[in-house]
N, C-alpha and C positions, 0 to 999 in steps of 0.2 A: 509382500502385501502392504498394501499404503496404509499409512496411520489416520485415523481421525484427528482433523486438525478443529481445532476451535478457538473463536476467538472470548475473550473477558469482554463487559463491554467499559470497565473501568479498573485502574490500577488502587486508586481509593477515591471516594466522593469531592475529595481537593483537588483532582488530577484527573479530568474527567475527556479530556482532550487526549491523554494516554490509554490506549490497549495492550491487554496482552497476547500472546501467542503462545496456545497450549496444543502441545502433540503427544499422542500414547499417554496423557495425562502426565506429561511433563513439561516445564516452561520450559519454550525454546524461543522466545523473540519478545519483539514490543514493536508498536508504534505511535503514533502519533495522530490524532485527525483535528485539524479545527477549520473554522471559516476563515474564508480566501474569495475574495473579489466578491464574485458575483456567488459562488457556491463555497465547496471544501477543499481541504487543501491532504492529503496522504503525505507525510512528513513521517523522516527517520524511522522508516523500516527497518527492523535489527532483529538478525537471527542467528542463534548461537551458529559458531564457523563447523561445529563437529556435526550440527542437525540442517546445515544450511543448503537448500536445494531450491529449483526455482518453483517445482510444486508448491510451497510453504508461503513463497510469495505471492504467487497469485491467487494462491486460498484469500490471503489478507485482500486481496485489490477484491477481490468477487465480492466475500463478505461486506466491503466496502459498500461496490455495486447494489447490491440486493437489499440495502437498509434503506434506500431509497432518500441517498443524498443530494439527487439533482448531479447538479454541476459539481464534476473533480476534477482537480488537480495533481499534479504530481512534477517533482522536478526530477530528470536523471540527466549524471555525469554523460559527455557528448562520449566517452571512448567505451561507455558499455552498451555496446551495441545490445548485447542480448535482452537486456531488460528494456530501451527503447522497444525492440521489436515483442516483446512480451506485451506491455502498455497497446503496442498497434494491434494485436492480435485482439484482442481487447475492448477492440474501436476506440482507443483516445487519438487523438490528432496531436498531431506536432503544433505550437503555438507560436512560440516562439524560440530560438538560440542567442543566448548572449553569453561571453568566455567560454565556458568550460560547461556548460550548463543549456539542456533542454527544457521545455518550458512545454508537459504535454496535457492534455483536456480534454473530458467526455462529457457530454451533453447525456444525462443520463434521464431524460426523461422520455 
């Protein structure tokens, strides 16, 4: 049975750009959101290694999604393939590649 995930929408009122990640009412992750270009940017996603599955991460990209940020960002490493194709799955587009680093983006309006 899948857990209810939910997101904080602050870690404290000084760190407001940080979220949490709570499953079965336990913290299992964090991340990051602030402005980026033209929209937002999803920065250092972290989810404990013992609770870490890709459901937990696309709960955070959805919840992302659905708060109605417009334009997002996200960067992923070029060798993990599966979370680029997670993001595609998703409809973010590939933006750009520079080193090691993809560069992907949803027009969320």
């Amino acid at each position: 049975m899948q857990k209810k995930i939910e997101i904080e929408k602050s870690v404290k009122e000084k760190y407001d750009d940080c979220k949490i990640v709570i499953s079965g009412g336990e913290l299992v992750g964090s991340f990051a959101l602030y402005p980026y270009e033209d929209g937002n940017l999803i920065d250092s996603i972290s989810i404990k290694t013992e609770v870490s599955n890709p459901e937990i991460k696309e709960a955070v990209v959805k919840f992302v999604m659905s708060s109605n940020y417009g334009i997002i960002y996200t960067f992923v490493y070029k060798d993990n393939v599966s979370e680029i194709e997670m993001y595609k799955s998703l409809r973010f587009e590939v933006v750009s590649e520079e080193n090691d680093l993809v560069k992907l983006r949803l027009n969320n309006f």
